[in-house]
C-alpha positions as CSV (number, residue, x, y, z in Angstrom):
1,X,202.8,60.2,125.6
2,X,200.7,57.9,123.5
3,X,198.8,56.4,126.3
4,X,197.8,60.3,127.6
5,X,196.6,60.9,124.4
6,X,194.4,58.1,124.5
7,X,193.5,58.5,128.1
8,X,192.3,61.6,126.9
9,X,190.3,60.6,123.8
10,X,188.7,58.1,126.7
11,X,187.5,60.4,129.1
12,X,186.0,62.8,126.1
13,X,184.0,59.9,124.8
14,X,183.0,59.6,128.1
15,X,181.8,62.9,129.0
16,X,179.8,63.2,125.7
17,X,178.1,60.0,126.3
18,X,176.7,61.2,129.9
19,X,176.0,65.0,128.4
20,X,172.1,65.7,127.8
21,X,170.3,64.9,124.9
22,X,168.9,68.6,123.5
23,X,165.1,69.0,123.0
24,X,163.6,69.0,119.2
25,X,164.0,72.1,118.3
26,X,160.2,72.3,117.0
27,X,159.4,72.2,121.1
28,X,161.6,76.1,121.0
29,X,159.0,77.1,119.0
30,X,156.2,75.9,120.6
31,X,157.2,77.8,123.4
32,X,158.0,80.9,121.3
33,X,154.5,80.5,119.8
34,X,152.9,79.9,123.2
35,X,153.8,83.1,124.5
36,X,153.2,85.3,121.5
37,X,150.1,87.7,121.3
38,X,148.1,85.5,118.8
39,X,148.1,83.2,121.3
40,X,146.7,84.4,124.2
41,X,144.4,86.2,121.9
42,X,143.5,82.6,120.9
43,X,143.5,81.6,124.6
44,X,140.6,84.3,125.2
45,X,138.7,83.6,121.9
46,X,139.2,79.9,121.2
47,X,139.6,78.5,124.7
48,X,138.7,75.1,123.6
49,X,141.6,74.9,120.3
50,X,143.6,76.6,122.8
51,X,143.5,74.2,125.3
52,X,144.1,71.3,123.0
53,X,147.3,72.9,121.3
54,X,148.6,73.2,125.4
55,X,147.8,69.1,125.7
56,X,150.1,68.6,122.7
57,X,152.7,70.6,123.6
58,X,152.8,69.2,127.2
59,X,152.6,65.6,125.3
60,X,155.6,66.2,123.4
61,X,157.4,67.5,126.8
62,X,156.7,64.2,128.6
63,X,158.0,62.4,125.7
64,X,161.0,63.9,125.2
65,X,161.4,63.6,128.6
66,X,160.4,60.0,128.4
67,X,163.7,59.6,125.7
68,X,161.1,59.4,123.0
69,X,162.6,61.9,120.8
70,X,161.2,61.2,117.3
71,X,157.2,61.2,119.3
72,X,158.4,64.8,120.7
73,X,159.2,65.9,117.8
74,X,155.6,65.0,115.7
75,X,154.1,66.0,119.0
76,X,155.8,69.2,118.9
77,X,154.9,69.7,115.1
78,X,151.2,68.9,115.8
79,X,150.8,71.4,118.6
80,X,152.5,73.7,116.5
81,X,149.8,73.5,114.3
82,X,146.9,73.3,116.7
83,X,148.2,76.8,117.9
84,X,148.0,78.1,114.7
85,X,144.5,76.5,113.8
86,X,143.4,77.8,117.4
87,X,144.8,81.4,115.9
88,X,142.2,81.1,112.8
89,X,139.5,80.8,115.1
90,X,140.2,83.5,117.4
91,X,140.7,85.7,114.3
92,X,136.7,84.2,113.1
93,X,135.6,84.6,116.4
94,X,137.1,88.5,116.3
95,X,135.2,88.8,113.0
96,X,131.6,87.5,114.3
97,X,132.1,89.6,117.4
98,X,132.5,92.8,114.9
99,X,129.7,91.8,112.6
100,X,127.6,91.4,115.9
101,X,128.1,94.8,116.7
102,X,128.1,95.9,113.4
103,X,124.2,94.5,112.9
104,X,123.2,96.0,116.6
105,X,125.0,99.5,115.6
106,X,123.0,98.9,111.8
107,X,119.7,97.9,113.5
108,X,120.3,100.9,115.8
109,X,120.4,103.1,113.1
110,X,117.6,101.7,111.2
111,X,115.8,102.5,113.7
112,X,116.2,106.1,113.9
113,X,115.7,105.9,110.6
114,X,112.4,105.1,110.8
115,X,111.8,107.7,113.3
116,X,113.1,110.3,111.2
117,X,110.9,109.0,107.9
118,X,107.8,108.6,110.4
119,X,108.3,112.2,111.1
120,X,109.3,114.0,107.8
121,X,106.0,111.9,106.6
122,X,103.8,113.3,109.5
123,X,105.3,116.8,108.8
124,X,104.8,116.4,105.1
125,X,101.4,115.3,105.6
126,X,100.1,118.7,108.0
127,X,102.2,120.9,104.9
128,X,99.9,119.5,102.2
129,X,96.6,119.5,104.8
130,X,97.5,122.8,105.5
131,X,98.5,123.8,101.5
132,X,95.2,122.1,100.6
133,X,93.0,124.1,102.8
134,X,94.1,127.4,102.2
135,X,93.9,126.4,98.3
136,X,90.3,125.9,99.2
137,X,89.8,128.9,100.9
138,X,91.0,131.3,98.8
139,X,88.9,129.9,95.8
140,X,86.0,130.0,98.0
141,X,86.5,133.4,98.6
142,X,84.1,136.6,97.3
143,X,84.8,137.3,93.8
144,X,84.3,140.6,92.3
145,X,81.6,140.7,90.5
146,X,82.6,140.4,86.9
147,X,80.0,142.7,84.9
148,X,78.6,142.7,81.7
149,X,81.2,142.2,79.3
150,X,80.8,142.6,75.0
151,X,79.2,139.4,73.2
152,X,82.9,137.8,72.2
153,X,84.0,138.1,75.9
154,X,80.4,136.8,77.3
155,X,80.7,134.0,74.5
156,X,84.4,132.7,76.0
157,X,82.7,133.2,79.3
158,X,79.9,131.2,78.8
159,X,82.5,128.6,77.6
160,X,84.5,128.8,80.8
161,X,81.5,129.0,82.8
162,X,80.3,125.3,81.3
163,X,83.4,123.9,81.5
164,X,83.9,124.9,85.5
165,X,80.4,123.6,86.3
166,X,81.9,120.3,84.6
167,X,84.3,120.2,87.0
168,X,82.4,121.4,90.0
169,X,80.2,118.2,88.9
170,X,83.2,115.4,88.4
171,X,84.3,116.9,92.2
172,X,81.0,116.2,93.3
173,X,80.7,113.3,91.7
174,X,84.0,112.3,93.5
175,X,82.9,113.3,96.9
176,X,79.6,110.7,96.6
177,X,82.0,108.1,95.5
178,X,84.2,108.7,98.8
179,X,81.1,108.6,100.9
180,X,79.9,105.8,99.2
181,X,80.5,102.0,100.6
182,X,78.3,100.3,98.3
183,X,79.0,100.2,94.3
184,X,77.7,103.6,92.5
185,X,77.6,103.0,88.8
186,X,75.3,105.7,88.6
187,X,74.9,107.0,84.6
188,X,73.9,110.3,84.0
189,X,74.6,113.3,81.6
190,X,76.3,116.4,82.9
191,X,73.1,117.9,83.8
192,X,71.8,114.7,85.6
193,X,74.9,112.9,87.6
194,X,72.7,110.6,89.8
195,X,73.2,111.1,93.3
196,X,74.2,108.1,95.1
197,X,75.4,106.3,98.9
198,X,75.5,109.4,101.0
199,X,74.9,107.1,103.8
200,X,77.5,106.8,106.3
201,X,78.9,110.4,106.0
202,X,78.2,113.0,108.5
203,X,74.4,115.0,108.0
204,X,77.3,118.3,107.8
205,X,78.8,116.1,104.9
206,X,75.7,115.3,103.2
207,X,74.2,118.4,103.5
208,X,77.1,120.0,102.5
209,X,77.3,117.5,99.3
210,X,73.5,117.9,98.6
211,X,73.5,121.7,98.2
212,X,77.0,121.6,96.7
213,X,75.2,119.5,93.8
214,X,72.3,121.7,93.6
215,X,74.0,124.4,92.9
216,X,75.7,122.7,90.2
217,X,71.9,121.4,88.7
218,X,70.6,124.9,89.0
219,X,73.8,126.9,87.2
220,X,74.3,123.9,84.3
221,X,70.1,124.3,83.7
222,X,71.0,128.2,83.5
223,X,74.0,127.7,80.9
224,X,72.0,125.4,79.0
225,X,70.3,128.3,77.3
226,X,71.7,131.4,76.3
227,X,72.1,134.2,79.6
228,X,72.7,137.7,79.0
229,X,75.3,137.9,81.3
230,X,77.4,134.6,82.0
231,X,77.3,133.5,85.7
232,X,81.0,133.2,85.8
233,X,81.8,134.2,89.0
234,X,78.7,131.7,90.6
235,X,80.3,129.0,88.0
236,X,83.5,129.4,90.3
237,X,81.8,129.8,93.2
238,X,80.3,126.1,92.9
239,X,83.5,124.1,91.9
240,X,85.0,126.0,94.9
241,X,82.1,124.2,97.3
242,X,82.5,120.7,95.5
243,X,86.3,120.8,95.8
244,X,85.4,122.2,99.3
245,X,83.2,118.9,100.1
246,X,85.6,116.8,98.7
247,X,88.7,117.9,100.4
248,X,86.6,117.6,103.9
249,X,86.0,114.1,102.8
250,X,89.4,113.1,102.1
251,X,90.6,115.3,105.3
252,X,88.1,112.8,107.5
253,X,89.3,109.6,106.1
254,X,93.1,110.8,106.4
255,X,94.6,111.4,109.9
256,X,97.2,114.1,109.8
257,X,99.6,111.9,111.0
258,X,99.6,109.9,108.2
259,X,101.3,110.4,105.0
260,X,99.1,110.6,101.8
261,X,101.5,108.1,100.2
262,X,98.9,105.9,98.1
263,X,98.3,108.4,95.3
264,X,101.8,108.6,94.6
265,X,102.2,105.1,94.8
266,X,99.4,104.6,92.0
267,X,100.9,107.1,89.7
268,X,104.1,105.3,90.0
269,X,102.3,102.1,89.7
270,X,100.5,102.7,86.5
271,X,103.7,105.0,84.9
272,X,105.7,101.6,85.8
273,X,103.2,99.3,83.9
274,X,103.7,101.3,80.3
275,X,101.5,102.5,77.9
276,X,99.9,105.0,79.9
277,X,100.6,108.7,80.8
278,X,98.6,109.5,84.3
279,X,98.9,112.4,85.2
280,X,97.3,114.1,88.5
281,X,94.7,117.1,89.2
282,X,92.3,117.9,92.3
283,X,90.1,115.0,91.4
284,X,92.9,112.0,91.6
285,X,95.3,110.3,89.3
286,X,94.1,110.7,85.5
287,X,94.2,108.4,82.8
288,X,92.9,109.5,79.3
289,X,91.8,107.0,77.0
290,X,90.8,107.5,73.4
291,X,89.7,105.7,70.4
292,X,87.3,103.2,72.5
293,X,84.4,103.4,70.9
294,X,83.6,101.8,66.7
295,X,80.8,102.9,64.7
296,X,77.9,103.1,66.1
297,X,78.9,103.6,69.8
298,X,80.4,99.5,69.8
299,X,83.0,99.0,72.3
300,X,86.0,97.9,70.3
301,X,88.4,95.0,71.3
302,X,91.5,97.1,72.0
303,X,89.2,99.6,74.3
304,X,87.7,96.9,76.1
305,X,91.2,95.5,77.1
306,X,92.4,98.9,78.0
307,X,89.7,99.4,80.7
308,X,90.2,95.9,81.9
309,X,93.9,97.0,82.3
310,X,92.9,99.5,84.1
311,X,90.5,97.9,86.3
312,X,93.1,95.8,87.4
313,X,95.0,98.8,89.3
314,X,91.3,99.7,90.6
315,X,90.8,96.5,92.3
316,X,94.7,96.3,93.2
317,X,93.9,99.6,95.2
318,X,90.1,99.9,96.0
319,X,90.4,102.7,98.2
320,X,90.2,104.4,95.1
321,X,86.6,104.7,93.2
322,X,86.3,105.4,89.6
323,X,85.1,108.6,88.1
324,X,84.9,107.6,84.2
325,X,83.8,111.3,82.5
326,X,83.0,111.1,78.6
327,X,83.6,113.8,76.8
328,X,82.4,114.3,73.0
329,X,84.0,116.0,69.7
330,X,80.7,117.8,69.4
331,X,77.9,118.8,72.2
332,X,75.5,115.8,71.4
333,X,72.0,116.5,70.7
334,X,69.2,115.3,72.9
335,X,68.8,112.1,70.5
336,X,72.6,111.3,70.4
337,X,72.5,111.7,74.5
338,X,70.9,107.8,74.6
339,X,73.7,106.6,72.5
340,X,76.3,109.0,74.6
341,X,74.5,106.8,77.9
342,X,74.8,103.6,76.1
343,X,78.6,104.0,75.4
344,X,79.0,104.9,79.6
345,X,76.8,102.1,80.7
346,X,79.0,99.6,78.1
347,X,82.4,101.0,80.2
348,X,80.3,100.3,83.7
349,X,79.1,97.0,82.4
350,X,82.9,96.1,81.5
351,X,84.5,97.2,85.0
352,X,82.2,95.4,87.2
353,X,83.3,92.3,84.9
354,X,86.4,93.2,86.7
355,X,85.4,93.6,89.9
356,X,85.6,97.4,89.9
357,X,83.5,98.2,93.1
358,X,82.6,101.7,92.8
359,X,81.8,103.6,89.6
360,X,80.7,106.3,88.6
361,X,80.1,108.1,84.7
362,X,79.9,111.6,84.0
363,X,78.8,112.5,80.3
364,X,80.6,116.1,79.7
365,X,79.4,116.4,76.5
366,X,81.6,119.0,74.9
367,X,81.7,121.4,77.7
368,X,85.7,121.0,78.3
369,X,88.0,120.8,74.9
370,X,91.5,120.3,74.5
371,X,91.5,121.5,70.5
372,X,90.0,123.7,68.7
373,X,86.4,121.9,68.1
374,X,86.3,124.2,64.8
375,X,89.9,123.0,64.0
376,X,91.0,119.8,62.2
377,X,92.4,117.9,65.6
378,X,89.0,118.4,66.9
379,X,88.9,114.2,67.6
380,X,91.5,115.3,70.2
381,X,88.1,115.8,72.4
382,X,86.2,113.1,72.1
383,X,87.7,111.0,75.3
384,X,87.5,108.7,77.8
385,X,88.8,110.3,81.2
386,X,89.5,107.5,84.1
387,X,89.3,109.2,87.4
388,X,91.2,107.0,90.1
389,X,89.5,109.3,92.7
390,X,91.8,110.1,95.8
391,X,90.4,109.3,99.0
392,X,93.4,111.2,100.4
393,X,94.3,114.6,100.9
394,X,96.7,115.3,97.2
């Protein structure tokens, strides 16, 4: 009985010494990993980490094959990792694929963008050509005649009849200075603006401007003395044919398909710098300046670095000519006029320092107050006004 039992015990020991050694059990999930998804994602994305995971797991196959257990098993380990590293870089590759698109589907819609802007500007632009032309026609058309009126109405007419002339002569004034390629830095009072570089418009232009500013000569010599009935309807009548000039100025030098940007951007420009309060009207962007001037007509220090501030946006956009209009607390008197040309020629002589191309002043005498000029802010109206001049349609 013994010797069966031992027999036994024998052939067992036998049996498990021939029995197959079992694989690392790393190389199971090898194989597990192999076949997942992330794999054969990695296969298609990261062909070449792919491919060396595959030579380590085939590595640790031979070995273990070869009886080299331990080796399978770091093999197996290694390829185990080299299928997940390969994972990583299909997930990067995804990622760079979808930001690929991304940019082509962001570029895409730039693009249309742009289109879209381009047009919006094009139709903004034929709105304000179109806004600004009928604004000029319906000033320049027939005003009933106003009649005599009693002496306190004909006295505030006479007042708004100088002060429209003043304009009518700044819009001139502004017109010259678009059709003018050379530097103006004409001088003159607001009977007198010197008439400067009409070469290079069209004859219509310049004929249109030359009669345009004789009609403003001839109604300012008639205001200078005392009418019996105010010209106030011719008064309007001549600012409409200088705005008139002027807008067929900027409407030459401005295609309708492009957008009259440039103004906006100055006004922006000059708002952004502080300090200043622009502000916008028919003639251009607007800055007032006061307070320039000492005693005796001197340019002070702190004026003289305000107008080289300023020149600095005039040269940064030189499309734009300067209009610099004085205007007094008090209509000056035919002696203080060569003081009043004096002060203008001092703020010329300071902007070409600067480099300011093209200048032109305009003294306005009193003919357009913002206070009383009886009242006690009557300083209010002695002023500096500096015209960037649009060459744009506003």
């Amino acid at each position: 009985m013994k010797s069966q039992v031992a027999h036994a015990v024998v052939v067992a020991m036998l049996m498990a010494a021939c029995a197959p050694i079992p694989p690392p059990s790393v190389l199971g999930e090898v194989d597990a990993v192999r076949q997942g998804a992330a794999a054969q994602d990695a296969k298609k994305y990261a062909p070449g980490a792919f491919a060396h995971a595959e030579k380590l797991r085939e590595e640790a196959r031979v070995a273990f094959e070869q009886g080299d257990r331990a080796g399978a098993q770091m093999l197996g380990e290694r390829a185990l990792a080299a299928f997940s590293h390969a994972h990583v870089l299909s997930r990067v590759a995804h990622a760079e694929e979808a930001g690929a698109e991304a940019s082509k589907l962001l570029e895409a819609a730039g693009k249309e963008l742009s289109q879209i802007e381009a047009e919006q500007a094009r139709v903004a632009a034929e709105l304000d050509a179109i806004d600004m032309k009928h604004k000029v026609a319906r000033e320049a058309q027939p005003i009933a005649p106003s009649g005599k009126a009693d002496p306190e109405r004909e006295k505030a007419r006479l007042a708004a009849a100088r002060a429209l002339v003043l304009q009518a002569r700044t819009l001139c004034a502004a017109a010259r200075l678009l059709g003018d390629g050379e530097a103006g830095g004409a001088t003159a009072p607001a009977a007198d603006v010197q008439a400067t570089g009409t070469a290079g418009a069209t004859p219509s232009l310049a004929a249109r401007l030359d009669e345009a500013s004789a009609g403003v000569d001839k109604l300012d010599a008639a205001l200078s003395g005392s009418p019996a009935v105010v010209p106030i309807d011719e008064a309007s009548r001549v600012r409409a044919r200088c705005l008139d000039v002027l807008t067929a100025r900027r409407r030459a030098a401005t295609p309708v398909t492009k957008a009259p940007g440039r103004g906006d951007e100055l006004l922006s420009a000059i708002a952004a710098a502080g300090g200043w309060a622009p502000s916008r009207d028919d003639r251009g962007v607007v800055v007032t300046l006061r307070g320039l001037f000492g005693n005796g007509g001197t340019l002070t220090p702190a004026g003289e670095k305000q107008l080289q501030e300023l020149a600095r946006f005039a040269v940064a956009y030189p499309d734009f000519p300067i209009a610099a209009v004085l205007h007094a607390d008090k209509e000056p008197t035919s002696q203080e006029q060569a003081a009043w040309k004096s002060r203008a020629e001092k703020v010329v002589t300071v902007l070409r320092a600067a480099r300011v191309q093209r200048v032109e002043t305009v003294l306005a005498g009193a003919r357009s107050p913002l206070a009383d000029p009886r009242g006690p802010a009557r300083g209010r109206n002695a002023r500096l006004e500096f015209v960037f001049v649009s060459p744009q349609i506003l």
